[in-house]
N, C-alpha and C positions, 0 to 999 in steps of 0.2 A: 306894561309888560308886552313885549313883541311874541310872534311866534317861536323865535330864535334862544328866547331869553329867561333863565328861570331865575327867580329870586326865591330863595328860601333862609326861614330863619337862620341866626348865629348860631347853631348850634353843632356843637364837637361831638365828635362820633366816641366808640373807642368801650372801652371799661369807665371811664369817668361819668357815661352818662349816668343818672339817678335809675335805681333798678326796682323800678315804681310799674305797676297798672294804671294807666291816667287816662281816664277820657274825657275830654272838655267838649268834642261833640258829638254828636252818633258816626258812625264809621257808615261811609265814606263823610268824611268833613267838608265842607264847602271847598275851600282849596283842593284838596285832593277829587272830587268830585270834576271839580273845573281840569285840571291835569288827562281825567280818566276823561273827560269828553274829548279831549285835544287827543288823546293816544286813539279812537272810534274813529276819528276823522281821517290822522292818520300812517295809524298802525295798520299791517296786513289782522284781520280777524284773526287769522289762524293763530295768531300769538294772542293767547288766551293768560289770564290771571285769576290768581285765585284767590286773594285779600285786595278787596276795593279801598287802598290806598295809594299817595304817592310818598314813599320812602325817605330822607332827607337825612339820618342818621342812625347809625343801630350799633351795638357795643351788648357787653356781658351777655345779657339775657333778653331783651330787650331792641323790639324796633320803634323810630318814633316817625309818627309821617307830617305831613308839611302843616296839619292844621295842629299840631301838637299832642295830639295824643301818644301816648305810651302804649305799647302792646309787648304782653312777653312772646318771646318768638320759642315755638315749640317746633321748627323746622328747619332751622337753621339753612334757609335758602335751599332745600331739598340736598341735604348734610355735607353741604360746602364748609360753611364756617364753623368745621367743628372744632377750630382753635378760640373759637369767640370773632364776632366781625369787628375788624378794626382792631386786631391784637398788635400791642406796641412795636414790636419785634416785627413783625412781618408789615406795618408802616413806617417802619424806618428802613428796613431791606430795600423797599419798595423805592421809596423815597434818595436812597443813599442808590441805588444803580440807575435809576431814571435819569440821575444828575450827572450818571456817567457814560450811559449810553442808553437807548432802549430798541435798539435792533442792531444787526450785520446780517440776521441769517446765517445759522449754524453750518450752513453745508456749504456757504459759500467764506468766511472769514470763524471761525469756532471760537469758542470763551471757555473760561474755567467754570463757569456756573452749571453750564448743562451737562460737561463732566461729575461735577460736582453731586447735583443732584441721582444720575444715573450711579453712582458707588453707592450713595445713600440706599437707594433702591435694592440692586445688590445684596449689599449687606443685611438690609431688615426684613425682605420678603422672605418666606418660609424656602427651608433647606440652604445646607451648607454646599453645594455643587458650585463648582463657574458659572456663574452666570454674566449676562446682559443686557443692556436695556435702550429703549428706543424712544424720545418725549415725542406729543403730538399735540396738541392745543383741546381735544376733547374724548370725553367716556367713549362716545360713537368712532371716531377716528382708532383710539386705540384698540378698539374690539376688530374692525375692521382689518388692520394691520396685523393683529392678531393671528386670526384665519388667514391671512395675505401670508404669513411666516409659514406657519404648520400646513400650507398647501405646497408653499417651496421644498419645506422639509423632506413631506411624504410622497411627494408628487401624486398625490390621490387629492381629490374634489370635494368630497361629501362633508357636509359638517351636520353634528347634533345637535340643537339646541333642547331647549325642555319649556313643559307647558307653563304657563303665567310668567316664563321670562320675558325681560326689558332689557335689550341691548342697545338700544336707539332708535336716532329719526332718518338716517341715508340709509343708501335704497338694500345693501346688503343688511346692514341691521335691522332694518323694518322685517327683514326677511325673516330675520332671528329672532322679531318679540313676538311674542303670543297674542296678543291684548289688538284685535281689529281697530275699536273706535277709543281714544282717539287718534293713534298712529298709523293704524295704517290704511282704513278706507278708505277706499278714490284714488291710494297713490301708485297701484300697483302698475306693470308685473312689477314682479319683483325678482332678485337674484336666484339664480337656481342651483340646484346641490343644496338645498339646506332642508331637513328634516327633523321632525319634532317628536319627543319621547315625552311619558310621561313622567311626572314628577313625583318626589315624593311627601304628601301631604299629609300630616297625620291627623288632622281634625275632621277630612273629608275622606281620605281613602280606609282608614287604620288598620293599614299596613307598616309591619316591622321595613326597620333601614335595609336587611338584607332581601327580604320578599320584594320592597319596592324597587330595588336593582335587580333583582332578576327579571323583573315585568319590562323594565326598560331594555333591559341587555337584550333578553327574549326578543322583541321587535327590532332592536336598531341589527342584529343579527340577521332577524327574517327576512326584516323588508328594505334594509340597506346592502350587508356584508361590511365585514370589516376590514376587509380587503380595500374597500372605494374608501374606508373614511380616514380624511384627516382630522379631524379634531370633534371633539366633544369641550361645550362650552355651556358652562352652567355659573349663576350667582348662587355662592356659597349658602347665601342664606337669598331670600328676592326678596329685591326690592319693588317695584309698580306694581308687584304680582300680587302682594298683600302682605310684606314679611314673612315668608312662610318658611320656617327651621326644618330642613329635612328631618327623618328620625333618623338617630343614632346608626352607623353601620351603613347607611344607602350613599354617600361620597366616598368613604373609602372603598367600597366595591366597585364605585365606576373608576377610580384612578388604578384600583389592581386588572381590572380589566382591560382598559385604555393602556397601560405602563405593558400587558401580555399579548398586546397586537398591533403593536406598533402606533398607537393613533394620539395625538400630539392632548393631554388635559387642560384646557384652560379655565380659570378660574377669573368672572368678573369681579372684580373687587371695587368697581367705583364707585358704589356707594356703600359698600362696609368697609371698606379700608380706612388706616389709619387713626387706630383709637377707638372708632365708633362702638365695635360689638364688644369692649372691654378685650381685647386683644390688639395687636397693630393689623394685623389680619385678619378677617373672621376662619380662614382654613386653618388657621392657630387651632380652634375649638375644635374641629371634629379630625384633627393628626392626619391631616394629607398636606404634599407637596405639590402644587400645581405643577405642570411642565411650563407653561405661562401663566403670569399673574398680568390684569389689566387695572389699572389704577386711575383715577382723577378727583373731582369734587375735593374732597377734604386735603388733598393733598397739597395744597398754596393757599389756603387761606383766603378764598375766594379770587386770585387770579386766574386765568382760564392757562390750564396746565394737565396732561396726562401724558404717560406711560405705559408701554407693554415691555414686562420683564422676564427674564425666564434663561432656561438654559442653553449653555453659550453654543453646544453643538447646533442647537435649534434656532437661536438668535442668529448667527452665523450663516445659516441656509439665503437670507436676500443677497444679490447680487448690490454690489455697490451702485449709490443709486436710486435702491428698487422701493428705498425708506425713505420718509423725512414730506417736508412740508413747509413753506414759507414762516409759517411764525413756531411751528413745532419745536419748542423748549426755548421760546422766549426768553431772553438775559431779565426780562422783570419779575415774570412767572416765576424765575428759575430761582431766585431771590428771595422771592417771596415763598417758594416750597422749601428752601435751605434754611429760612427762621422757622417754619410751622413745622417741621421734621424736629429742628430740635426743640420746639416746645413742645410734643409729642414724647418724645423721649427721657426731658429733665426735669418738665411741671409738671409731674405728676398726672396724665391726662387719663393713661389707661386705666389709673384704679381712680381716679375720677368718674369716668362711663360705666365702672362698674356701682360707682356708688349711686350714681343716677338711674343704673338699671335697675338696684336694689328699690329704690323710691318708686319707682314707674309701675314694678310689678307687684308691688304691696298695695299701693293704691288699686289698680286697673285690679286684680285678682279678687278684692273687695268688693269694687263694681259687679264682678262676674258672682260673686256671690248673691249680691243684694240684687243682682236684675239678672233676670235669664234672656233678655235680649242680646246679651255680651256672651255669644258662643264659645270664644278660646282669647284666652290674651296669650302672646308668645313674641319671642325675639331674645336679644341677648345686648347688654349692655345700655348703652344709650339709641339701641333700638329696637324700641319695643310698637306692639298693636293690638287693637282690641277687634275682632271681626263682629260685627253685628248680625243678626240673624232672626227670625220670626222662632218664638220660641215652640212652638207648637210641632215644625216642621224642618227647622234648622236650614231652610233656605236662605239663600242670603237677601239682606234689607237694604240694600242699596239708600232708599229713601231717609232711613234712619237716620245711618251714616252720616249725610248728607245736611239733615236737620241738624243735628249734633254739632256740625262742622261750621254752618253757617251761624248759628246759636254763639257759638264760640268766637267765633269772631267778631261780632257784633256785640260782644261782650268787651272785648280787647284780648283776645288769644289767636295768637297764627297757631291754626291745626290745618291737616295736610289730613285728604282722604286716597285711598289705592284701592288697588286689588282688582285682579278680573271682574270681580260680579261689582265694583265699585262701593265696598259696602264693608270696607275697612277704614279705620281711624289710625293715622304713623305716630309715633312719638320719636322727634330724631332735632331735639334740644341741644343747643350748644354746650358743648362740656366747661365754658365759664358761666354758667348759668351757676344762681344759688340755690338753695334746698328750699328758702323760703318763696321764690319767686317760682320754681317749679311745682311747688305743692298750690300754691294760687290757683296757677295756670289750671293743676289736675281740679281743684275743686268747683272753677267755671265750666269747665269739661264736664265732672260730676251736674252739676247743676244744669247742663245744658241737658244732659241725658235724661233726667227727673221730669223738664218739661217737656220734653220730645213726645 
């Protein structure tokens, strides 16, 4: 085998794989071991991993890596393939436009597919208004463009973001997440006009939804005006931040507040959108309308694909031009978002995430019973999280977490850690995942926790 050259077993991705836990060697396996030395050499570091394997096939519930083991995937690519990896439908999409084309660039030759997908859009984000929508090839890109819209809209500069949010890795979004290391140390400055409110958290502040908006409204007031600000940008629910569900009432007072002075609301959706939190939306759950919604990840089935959507006065604001991007709504991507939309909508997926949210929090909530190192379980649908904590003092355990995670994976489970203080466990499972291979997963989880 050259450097050039990988040989991996025969094996078919898809739902067909066997929906088994199988490890035939400790994790990392000899082959994969030999891959991850080749990736050290070279890989830039900064592209870090977090299951010491090399990948070769992954379908329903399940990834398998080169030395053959089976691992159930409880992260679904950090909730990419929340249609399942390898779903029939979005590898025949994929497959059937490849063979027809796979670029022009939309801004210079257009196709029906990138139409296609922005009606979809349209039509299924929250509220009945005109809207419009704009593809970009990633979450960071569309947040970006995002605030690039509602800065044209309002001609004002300031944006809001909130604490433990993750809006990305370029240099505006860096600006907007919370979380220093690992995004943003060493990389600064960073873009200016962006300001940080507090969040609302109810395991750590407990504060009501409406108290914790006025705490926030109170400062971006003080120490902004609302005069300068274009937009306030908040994930519905956050994700890197630690899953953290505002309380009830604290999103609808910043969109009635925002919608009373003019300031553009956007809602990050790229990692709840699209099934994930038992809604297509997670702004579904707590009945506000974003002014923009920012969308990617689950939305194509793991091809690289996003969108910022929203209202057409607002969409309308960029100068021709002023939007787009050389591969921004790819004819394959576009393809592959056009099967995974409607398998979203006709296989049942959304009251699938609720059935797996219904499993996740029976389980984890049991945990939290039988061990007081599991401080809050919370989330919605097929994504949920357990935050760890030193029970004595309810600080956060990072350490734990961490044993827990790598426990589990050396077991054969992909688990995923978050959160500010690092010292959350995610559950963000494919919704072809079965009940029996998900309940596994939870009891090498349980069991990693018992020897921790």
């Amino acid at each position: 085998m050259t450097d050039a050259t990988l040989t991996t077993p025969a094996i078919t991705g898809g739902p067909s794989l066997p929906q088994e836990r199988r490890l035939v060697t400790s994790i990392p396996g000899p082959r994969s071991a030999e891959i991850l030395a080749r990736k050290a050499a070279a890989v830039a570091p900064g592209v870090a991993h977090s299951v010491p394997i090399a990948t070769v096939a992954a379908g329903g519930g399940v990834i398998v890596d080169i030395d053959g083991n089976s691992l159930i995937d409880l992260g679904s690519g950090i909730a990419v393939t929340t249609v399942g990896n390898a779903h029939p439908a979005v590898v025949a999409a994929v497959a059937e436009q490849t063979a027809r084309f796979t670029h022009t660039c939309f801004m210079v030759s257009p196709y029906e597919e990138y139409v296609a997908v922005a009606e979809a859009l349209n039509r299924l984000t929250p509220g009945d208004h005109e809207k419009r929508s704009a593809l970009f090839n990633t979450g960071a890109e569309a947040v970006e463009n995002a605030v690039k819209i509602a800065r044209k809209h309002t001609g004002r500069q300031a944006v809001v973001a909130f604490e433990h949010g993750y809006h990305g890795r370029t240099n505006l979004t860096m600006a907007l997440t919370a979380k220093s290391m690992p995004y943003k140390s060493g990389f600064g400055p960073f873009a200016p006009e962006v300001y940080r409110a507090p969040l609302s958290y109810p395991f750590r502040d407990g504060l009501s939804g409406p108290e914790a908006a006025k705490r926030a409204i109170t400062l971006i007031e003080k120490q902004i005006g609302a005069d300068n600000l274009a937009a306030i940008i908040i994930e519905p629910i956050q994700g890197e931040g630690g899953f953290i569900v505002p309380a009830d009432g604290f999103l609808p007072a910043l969109v009635e507040w925002a919608r009373t002075n003019g300031v553009v609301f956007i809602a990050d959706e790229v990692q709840t959108g699209f099934a994930r939190t038992g809604a297509m939306f997670a702004s579904e759950h707590f009945g506000i309308v974003p002014d923009l919604i920012t969308t990617a990840k689950g939305i194509a089935g793991g091809m690289p694909l996003a969108a910022v959507t929203g209202r057409a006065e607002i969409m309308d604001a960029a100068h021709a031009g002023g939007l787009g991007g050389t591969y921004g709504g790819n004819p394959v991507a576009c393809a592959a978002a056009l099967a995974a939309i409607h398998a979203y909508e006709n296989d049942g997926l959304i009251e699938r995430a609720n059935e797996i949210g219904a499993i996740l929090r029976e389980r984890l909530t049991a945990l939290q019973v039988s061990d007081a190192r599991v401080g809050d379980v919370r989330g919605l649908g097929a994504m949920m999280a357990v935050e760890f904590v030193d029970p004595a003092t309810s600080e956060p355990d990072a350490a734990l977490a961490g044993a827990v995670a790598r426990a589990a994976i050396a077991a054969g489970v992909v688990t995923l850690t978050c959160g500010t203080y690092g010292n959350v466990i995610r559950f963000l499972p494919p919704l072809a995942i079965g009940d029996e291979l998900l309940h596994e997963g939870l009891d090498v989880i349980a069991q990693a926790l018992a020897e921790a």
